[in-house]
C-alpha angles and dihedrals in degrees: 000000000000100000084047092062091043094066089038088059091034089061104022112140110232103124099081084071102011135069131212099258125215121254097213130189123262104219103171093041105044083049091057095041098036100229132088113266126193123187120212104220114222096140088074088069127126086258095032083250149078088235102091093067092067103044091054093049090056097036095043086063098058119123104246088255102062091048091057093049083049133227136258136204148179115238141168083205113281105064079037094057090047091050090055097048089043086049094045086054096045093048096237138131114255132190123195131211107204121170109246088243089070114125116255097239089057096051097040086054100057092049090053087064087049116254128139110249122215115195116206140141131003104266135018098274102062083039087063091046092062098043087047090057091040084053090065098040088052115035086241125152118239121230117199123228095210110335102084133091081226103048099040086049087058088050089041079073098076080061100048083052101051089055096056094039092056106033079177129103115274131200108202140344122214122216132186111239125212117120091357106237091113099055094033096056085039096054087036094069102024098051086053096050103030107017091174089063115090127226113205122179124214118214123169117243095260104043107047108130088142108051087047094051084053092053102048103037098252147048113296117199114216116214084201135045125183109239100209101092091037091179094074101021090128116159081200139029129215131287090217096026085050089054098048093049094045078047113040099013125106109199137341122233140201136196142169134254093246086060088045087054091045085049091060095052089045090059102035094055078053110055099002086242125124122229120208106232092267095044087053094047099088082053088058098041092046084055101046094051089048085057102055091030102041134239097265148068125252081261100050106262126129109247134238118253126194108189121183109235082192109171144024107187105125132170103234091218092052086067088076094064093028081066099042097058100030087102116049071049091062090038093240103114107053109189121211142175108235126188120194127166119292093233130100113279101029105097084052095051087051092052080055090058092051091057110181099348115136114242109223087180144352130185126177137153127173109259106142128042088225116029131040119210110215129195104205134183124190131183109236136177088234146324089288086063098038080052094053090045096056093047091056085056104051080039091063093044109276124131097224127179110195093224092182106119089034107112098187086063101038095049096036120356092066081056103056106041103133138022128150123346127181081203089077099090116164089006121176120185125213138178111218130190110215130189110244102236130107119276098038099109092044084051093062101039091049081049104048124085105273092219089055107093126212103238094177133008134182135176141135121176116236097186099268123135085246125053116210111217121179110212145181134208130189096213118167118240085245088068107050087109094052093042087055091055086048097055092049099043083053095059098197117126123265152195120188099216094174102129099039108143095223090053078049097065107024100036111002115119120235094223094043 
């Protein structure tokens, strides 16, 4: 069966739709790592993904029969999108079963190379179960996504192409993992060819039905899926795709989405191109094996790392969050809970502690006449230094909790720090504009009145030269002259945002 896949893969017919795609260094990333890295790059294809090589392979080899009573098939969006331009080529109707969790920009895609969508369930596979039943109505031929000799030899070409593009040795290729057809027609070809190479598939936390089948000798089907990497998001994996990778593959990885999210930006710093999550999960799972494995030969050498960036596909509105938990991913934000005394001078004795880290967030309101609750984010090398961070603060004095592998803080707590206080007597609220350099922060608490308190005080940094930080400051009517001397000798720009309906609702003080 292997030879036979060989010559499947050897003859398969993709370059009527696909191109050769590039296998381009990774400079920042193989520096970091210190190895060298290569990505493969599917997601420049004419459909931002490998998907479309299968499908045509399959869909090349239909009677003419079948093409003119059309073909149907179940997609989370990739293999959907290859079914439709191989259909368009082919001159044949095509209908398309999508979940209705699919990212716009997937669907509407689809639709744009002329097939018919059809939106049901939550995953793939209730997706499958619907076009299998539509088939049938409908006299349609069914292509696979992953589970056909046909379609994972298609795919078996991404790895036909990695080996003639890098005649030198390689260490390991990564593969995302969903149904299967991309890493078993992958493995199928590069364990015959080079059988020193290893082949090692990625899979996210809550949606490895591969890497569980694997484990316990036979198919698992998951109830549940997690929907973040909807590429792979697959209840079940494939008879024939289950039997190549227990046969050719190496290991089975899992990551987090906090290490999908860090992927993205990895690959994005290298080639200025933006993965959807499946297309980044081969680039976490490549770094997290190079850190438990190491970066170098037995000799001494570094090795050398092909990683599938296999999709780019992204739904614009998932970057928001992308960005916002990249860097827990990378290990370089640590989050923690602070409480300092509720008294003046306190928050500027904190800042003190912390010395010449770089805030990443901070979120405070008044809530309590003798402690003050803090939400803090630092940037940090790595979770050594979060650790050490944490134990200098509880050291000065400072209860401090590390919240960076808490997701309930990370995805909603961060978020809700504040509300109403009856402590916030005499607040005003203002909008500032800080540099962001060191030092600015420290520039407006030595400035300000010591006898003025912070009531309230918001700011995470998005990578901009200015930061925007929402504060306020329980200042006295006395003292309106002084606190307008203060606003000018401090320079920064400002907004005075005091009588804003919505602070008004949501933060203004009754008393106030």
């Amino acid at each position: 069966m292997g030879a036979d896949y060989l010559r499947r893969i050897l003859t398969a017919r993709v370059y009527d739709v696909a191109i050769e795609t590039d296998l381009d260094p990774a400079p920042n990333l193989s520096r970091r790592l210190g190895c060298t890295i290569l990505l493969k790059r599917e997601d420049t294809q004419p459909v931002f993904s490998f998907k479309l090589r299968g499908a045509y392979n399959k869909m090349s080899q239909l009677s003419q029969d079948q093409l003119a009573k059309g073909v149907i098939a179940a997609s989370a969006g990739n293999h959907a999108q290859g079914v439709a331009l191989a259909a368009r080529q082919l001159g044949c109707k095509a209908l398309i079963v999508m979940p209705v969790t699919t990212p716009s920009v997937k669907i509407d895609a689809v639709r744009q190379r002329g097939a018919e969508v059809v939106l049901h369930g939550d995953s793939y596979s209730d997706a499958y179960l619907h076009a299998l039943a539509l088939e049938k109505d409908q006299g349609l031929t069914f292509v696979h996504p992953f589970d056909d000799p046909d379609v994972i030899a298609g795919q078996g070409t991404v790895g036909l192409e990695i080996l003639r593009q890098h005649a030198d040795p390689i260490d390991a290729i990564f593969v995302a993992v969903g149904g299967g057809g991309l890493i078993a027609g992958v493995a199928a070809l590069v364990k015959q060819l080079r059988p020193e190479t290893l082949v090692i598939g990625v899979q996210t936390e809550d949606s490895d039905a591969m890497a569980q089948s694997i484990e316990k000798g036979e198919r698992v089907y998951l109830p549940e899926v997690g929907l973040f990497s909807d590429g792979t998001a697959v209840k079940q994996v494939g008879e024939e795709t289950f039997r190549l990778t227990q046969k050719y593959v190496d290991a089975m990885l899992r990551v987090d989405t906090d290490a999908v999210c860090a992927a993205i930006k990895d690959v994005y710093e290298d080639t200025r191109a933006i993965q959807e999550p499946a297309g980044a999960l081969a680039i976490a799972g490549m770094k997290q094996w190079v850190a438990k494995n190491g970066a170098s030969r037995a000799d001494g050498s570094p090795r050398t790392l092909v990683a599938i960036a296999c999709g780019a596909n992204m739904n614009f509105d998932r970057l928001r969050f992308v960005s916002e938990r990249s860097e827990i991913g990378e290990q370089r934000e640590a989050v923690f809970a602070v409480t300092i005394p509720e008294e003046r001078g306190s928050f500027k004795a904190f800042c003190q502690t912390l010395g010449g880290l770089n805030v990443t967030e901070f979120n405070y309101r008044i809530s309590d006449p003798r402690h003050a609750h803090i939400f803090l984010g630092l940037q940090v090398k790595n979770r050594e230094q979060a650790h050490s961070i944490a134990a200098t603060l509880s050291q000065a004095g400072f209860h401090t909790l590390d919240l960076s592998d808490d997701e309930l803080a990370k995805a909603h707590l961060r978020h809700l720090v504040g509300g109403r206080s009856e402590l916030a007597e005499n607040e005003q609220l203002f909008r500032f504009e800080f540099p962001e350099r060191p030092g600015a922060l420290m520039t407006f608490l030595t400035t300000m009145n010591p006898s003025w308190n912070i009531s309230l005080f918001h700011y995470r940094n998005h990578g901009a030269d200015y930061g925007r930080i929402l504060v306020g400051l329980q200042v006295p009517p006395s003292d309106q002259g002084r606190f307008l001397e203060f606003l000018t000798k401090l320079g920064y720009r400002h907004w005075d945002e005091s009588k804003h309906p919505a602070y008004q609702l949501f933060l203004g003080c009754q008393n106030s």
